[in-house]
N, C-alpha and C positions, 0 to 999 in steps of 0.2 A: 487215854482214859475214855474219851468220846467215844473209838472204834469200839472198844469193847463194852459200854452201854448201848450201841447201836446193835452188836450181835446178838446182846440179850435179849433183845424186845425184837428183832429180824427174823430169826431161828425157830422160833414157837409159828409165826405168821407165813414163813415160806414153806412149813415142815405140815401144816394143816392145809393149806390149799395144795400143796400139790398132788399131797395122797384124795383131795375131793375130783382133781381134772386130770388124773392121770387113763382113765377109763376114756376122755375124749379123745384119746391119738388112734386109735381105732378108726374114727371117720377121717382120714386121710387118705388116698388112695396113692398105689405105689405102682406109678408108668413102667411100661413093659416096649415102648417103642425105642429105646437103643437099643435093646435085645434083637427087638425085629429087625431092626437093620442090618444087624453084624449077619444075621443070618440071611437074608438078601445078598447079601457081598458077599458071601459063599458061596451062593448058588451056582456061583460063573465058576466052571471046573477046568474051560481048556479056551486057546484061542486057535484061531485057523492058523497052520503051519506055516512057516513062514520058508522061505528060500535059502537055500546056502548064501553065505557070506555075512551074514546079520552078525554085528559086535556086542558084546555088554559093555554098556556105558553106563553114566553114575550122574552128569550132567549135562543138559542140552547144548553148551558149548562145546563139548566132544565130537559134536557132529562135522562141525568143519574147522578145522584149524588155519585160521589165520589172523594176524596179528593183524591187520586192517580193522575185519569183523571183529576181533574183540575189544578196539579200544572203542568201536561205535556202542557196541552192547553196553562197554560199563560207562558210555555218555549219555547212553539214554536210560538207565536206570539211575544218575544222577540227576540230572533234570528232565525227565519228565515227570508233565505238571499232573498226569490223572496219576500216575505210580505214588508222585509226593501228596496228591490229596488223600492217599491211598493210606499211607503213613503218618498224615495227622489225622486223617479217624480211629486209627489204632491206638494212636495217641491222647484223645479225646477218652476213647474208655476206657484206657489205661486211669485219666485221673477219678472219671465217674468211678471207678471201681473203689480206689481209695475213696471215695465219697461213701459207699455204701458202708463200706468197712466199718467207717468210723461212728455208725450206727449203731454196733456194735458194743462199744466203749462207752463208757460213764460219761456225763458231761457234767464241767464245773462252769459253776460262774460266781462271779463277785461282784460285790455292788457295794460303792462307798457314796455317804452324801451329805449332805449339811444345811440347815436351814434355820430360819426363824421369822414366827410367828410374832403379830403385837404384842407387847406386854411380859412378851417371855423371853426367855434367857436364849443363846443359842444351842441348836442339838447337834450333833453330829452320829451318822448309824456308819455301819458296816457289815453286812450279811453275804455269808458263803452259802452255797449251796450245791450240792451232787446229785443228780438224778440217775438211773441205769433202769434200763427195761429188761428183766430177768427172760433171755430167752430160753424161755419153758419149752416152747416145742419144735428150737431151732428153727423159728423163720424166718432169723433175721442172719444166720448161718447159711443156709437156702438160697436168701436171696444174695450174701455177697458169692457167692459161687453160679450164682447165673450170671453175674458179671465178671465172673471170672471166665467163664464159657462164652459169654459175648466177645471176653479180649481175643479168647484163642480162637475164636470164629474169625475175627477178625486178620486177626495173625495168618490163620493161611488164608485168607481171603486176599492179602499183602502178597502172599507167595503165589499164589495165582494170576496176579497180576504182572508180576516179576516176571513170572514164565510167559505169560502168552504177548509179553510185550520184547523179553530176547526174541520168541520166534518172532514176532511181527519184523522186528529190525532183521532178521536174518533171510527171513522170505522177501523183501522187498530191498535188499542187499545183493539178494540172486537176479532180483527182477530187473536190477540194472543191466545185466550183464545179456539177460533175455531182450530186453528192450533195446540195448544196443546191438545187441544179432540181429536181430528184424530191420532195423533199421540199415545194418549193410547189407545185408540177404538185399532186401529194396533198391539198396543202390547199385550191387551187381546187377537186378533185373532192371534197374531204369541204364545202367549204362548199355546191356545189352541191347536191348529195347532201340536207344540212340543210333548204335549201328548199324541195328537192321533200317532205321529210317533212313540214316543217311546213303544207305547201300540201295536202299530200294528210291531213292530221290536220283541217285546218279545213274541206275540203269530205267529210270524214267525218261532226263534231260538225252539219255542217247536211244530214245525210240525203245527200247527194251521191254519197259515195265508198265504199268498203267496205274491211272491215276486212282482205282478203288484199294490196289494196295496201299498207294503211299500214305490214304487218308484211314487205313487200318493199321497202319503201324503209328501215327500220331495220335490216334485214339488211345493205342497202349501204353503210350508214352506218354502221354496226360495222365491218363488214370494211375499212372506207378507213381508221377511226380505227385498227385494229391494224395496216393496212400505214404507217401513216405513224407508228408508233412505231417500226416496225423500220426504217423509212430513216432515222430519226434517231438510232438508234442506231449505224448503218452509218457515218454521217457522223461519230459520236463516236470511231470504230474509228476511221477514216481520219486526222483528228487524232491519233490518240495512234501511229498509224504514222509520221506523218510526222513525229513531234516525235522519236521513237525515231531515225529517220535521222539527226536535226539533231543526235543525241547530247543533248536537254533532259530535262530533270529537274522534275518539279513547275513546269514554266510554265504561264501560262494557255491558253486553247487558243488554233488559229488559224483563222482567220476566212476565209470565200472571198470571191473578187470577187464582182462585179454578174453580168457577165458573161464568158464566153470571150473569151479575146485573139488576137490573129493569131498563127497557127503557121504559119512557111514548111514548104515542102516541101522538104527539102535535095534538090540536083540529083547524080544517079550520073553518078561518072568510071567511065574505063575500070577494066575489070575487074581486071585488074593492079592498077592503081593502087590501087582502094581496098584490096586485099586485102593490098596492102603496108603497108596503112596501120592496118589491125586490129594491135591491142598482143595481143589473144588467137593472132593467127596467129605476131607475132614470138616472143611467149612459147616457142612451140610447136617452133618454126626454132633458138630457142637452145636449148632442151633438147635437141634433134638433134644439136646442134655440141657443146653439154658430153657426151654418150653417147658420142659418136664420140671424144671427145679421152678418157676416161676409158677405151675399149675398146686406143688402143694404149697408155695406161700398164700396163694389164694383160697386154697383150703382151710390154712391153719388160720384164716386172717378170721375163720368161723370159730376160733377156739377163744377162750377167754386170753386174759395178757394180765402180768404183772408188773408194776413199776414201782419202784424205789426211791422215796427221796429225802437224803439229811440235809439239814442246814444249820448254819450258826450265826447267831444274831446276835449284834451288840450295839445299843445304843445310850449312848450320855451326853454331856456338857461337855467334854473336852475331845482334841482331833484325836486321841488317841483310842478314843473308842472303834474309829474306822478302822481300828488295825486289830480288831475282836480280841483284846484283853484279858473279859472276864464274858464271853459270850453267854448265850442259854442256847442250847438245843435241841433240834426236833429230828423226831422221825417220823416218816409217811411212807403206808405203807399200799399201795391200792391196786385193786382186782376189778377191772374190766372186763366182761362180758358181752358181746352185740346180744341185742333181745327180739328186736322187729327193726330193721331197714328196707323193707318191702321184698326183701325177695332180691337187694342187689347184690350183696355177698357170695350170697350161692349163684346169681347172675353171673359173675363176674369169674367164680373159681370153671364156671361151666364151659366160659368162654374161653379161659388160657387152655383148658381140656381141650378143646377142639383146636387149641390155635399148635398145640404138642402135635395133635393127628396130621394137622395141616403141615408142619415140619416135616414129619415122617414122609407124608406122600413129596413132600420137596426135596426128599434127600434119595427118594427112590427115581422121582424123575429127574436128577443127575445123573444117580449109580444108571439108569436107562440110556443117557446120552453119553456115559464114559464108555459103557460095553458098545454101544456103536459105533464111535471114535476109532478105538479101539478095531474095530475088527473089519471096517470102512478102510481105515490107512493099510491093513493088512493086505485086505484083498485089492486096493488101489495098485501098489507096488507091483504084484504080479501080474495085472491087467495093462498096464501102462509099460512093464516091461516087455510084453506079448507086442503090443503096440508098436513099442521104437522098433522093434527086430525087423517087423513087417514093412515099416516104415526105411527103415535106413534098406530095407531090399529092394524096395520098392521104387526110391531115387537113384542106387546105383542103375537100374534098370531103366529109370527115366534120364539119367543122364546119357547111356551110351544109343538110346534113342534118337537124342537130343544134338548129335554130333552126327548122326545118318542124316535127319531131317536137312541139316544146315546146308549137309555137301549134297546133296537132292532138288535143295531150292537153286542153289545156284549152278546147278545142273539144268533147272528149269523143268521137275521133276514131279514136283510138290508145288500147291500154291503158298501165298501168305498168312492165310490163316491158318492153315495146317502147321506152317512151321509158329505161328503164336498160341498153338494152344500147348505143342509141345513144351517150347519155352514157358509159359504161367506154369501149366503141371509142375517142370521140373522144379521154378525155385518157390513153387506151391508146397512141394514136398517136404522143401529143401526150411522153411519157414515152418513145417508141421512136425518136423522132426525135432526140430529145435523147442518147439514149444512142448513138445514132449516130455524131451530134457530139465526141461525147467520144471514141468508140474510133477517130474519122478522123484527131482531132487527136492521140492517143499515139501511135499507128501511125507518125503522121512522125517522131517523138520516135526510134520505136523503128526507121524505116529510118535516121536520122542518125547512130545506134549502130551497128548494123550497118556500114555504108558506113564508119564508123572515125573520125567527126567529133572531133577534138580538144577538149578544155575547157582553156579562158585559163586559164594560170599566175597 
């Protein structure tokens, strides 16, 4: 019975004011920056061509197969602590969202109580009440959908982190095994290094040799013994980097392969596609879309508001009146209008305008650093390939150098220094080559990033 005296006296009151403010939705304005952007990320129509042998892969785990590297991947995306603060901010606007929501919905309240005054009998009340704010011009729809756009900002902002933290563990997974190259490459050259001192000490003690050799060959053999302290401390760094990813605490360290494993080269799709496919770019497109929906709440916050509110009231002598009996009830029905707040209203809607702009320009200076990425790893790969070729031709040629010099010196042909600089070059090569290795193989790591490679759930 109540419901249906409330419609009666509601229905004349919401059916007049809105035919008076329906001419206000006019001053809203309707953003055009996710448009712009889709068309931006169009703009990119081809990438530079890539090399025979490039695979289609689906996620950046596909690049190397190994069951080592993959249990470290899914340890560091279990405990690591930036990835897990990563996922309770997701989870954080996950419940604000529900907050907003419930903005939405009618609120009830109740209130029961009891009292007495001198000389008087005692009273007891009990009063309901429902309030709802009629969104007339959806701005309170608006705003739970910018928070719906914050969560999914956030979301792949979660997936971006996922990714560049497999590759971080996968780059410095390889770097074990770089690290520990260098470090024997080192120790070949300090053993050789040994020889040649003790070789050149003993055609010293028989008149042979002279004392400026012997103290140029202990000069090289110092300096290989202090550089191969600092590559092994390098490689001790490297460990305790990558245990930090893994989120470890006081483990023992970890240990490299033999040798380097096959690293595909992920294959580039169309330019569209992958850039569809970067969680950094979507990130970027839903901050656009939460700015835009955030600038007309501030618009409409110029438009008048309705609110709605029944109650039912019941007071008497006995507790039973708290449990509204024989209530009375109201209706209220009120129209809110801003008239003059100085100018902050429209301050304020002017400001999310520009804060929308400000997205836009943020999500193009991404889509800017994804098409360099992108086309940086591309042309890296063929440069560094150009490199090793030259390189690995270049040690064959230094080493059969390397083996004339030797039989020359002890021929008494060639002095000492001559045969030391041969030696540095050769396992100078031998050390450059290797590090080559190592930044052809990240490099893929870091175009599969790039290009937006997913990692297995």
């Amino acid at each position: 019975m109540y419901l249906t005296k409330i419609k009666t006296y509601l229905l004349p009151l919401v059916v007049a004011i809105s035919v008076v403010l329906l001419s206000s939705c006019s001053t809203i304005p309707q953003g055009n920056y996710t448009a712009l952007a889709e068309q931006e990320r169009q703009r990119v129509t081809e990438w530079p061509a890539q090399e025979e042998g490039a695979e289609k892969t689906t996620y950046l785990g596909e690049l190397i197969r190994d069951p080592e590297l993959d249990s470290l991947i899914e340890e560091a995306l279990q405990a690591n602590p930036n990835l897990q603060q990563t996922v309770l901010t997701l989870k954080i606007l996950g419940a604000q969202r529900q907050q907003t929501t419930a903005d939405r919905l009618p609120k009830a309240q109740f209130d029961a109580g009891a009292g007495k005054d001198e000389g008087d009998d005692e009273s007891y009340s009990g009063s309901l009440s429902i309030s709802w704010e009629v969104d007339l011009w959806k701005k309170l729809a608006d705003s739970e959908n910018a928070a719906v756009m914050d969560e999914a900002e956030q979301q792949a902002l979660l997936e971006a982190v996922r990714l560049s933290l497999t590759a971080e563990v996968m780059k410095e997974w390889l770097g074990l095994i770089s690290d520990q190259n260098t470090i024997d490459i080192e120790r070949l050259r300090l053993e050789n290094l040994e020889k040649n001192e003790l070789y050149i000490l003993q055609r010293y003690r028989s008149g042979i040799g002279n004392l400026e050799d012997l103290d140029s060959a202990r000069t090289s053999t110092s300096v290989s013994r202090a550089s191969l302290e600092g590559y092994q401390e390098n490689l001790s760094q490297r460990q305790r980097t990558l245990k930090t990813l893994l989120g470890r605490i006081g483990s023992t360290d970890l240990t490299a392969k033999a040798s380097y494993p096959e690293v595909l080269t992920p294959l580039a799709d169309l330019p569209d596609q992958t850039l569809q496919r970067r969680p950094d770019l979507q990130a970027a497109y839903f901050a656009i879309k939460a700015a835009d929906l955030r600038t007309s709440v501030a618009y409409k916050d110029l438009l008048p508001s309705i609110s709605l509110q029944a109650a039912l009231e019941d007071i008497g002598d006995s507790p039973q009146s708290m449990l509204l009996s024989d209530p009375l009830w109201g209706l209220l029905g009120q129209l809110t209008a801003p008239v003059f707040q100085g100018g902050k209203l429209k301050a304020a809607a002017e400001v999310a305008k520009l804060k929308t702009a400000q997205s836009y320009e943020a999500y193009r200076e991404t889509l800017l650093e994804a098409i360099s990425e992108v086309e940086n790893a591309l042309s890296l790969e063929q440069s560094i390939t150009r490199q090793q070729n030259h390189i690995t031709s270049a040690l064959a040629s230094a080493r059969n150098s390397l083996e004339r010099y030797q039989e020359s010196y002890r021929s008494g042909l060639v002095d000492i220094l001559d045969l030391l600089t041969v030696q540095e070059k050769t396992f100078d090569l031998a050390s450059q080559l290797d590090t080559l290795i190592y930044e052809r193989l990240t490099n893929r790591i870091d175009l599969g990033l790039a290009l937006g490679l997913g990692v297995e759930k």
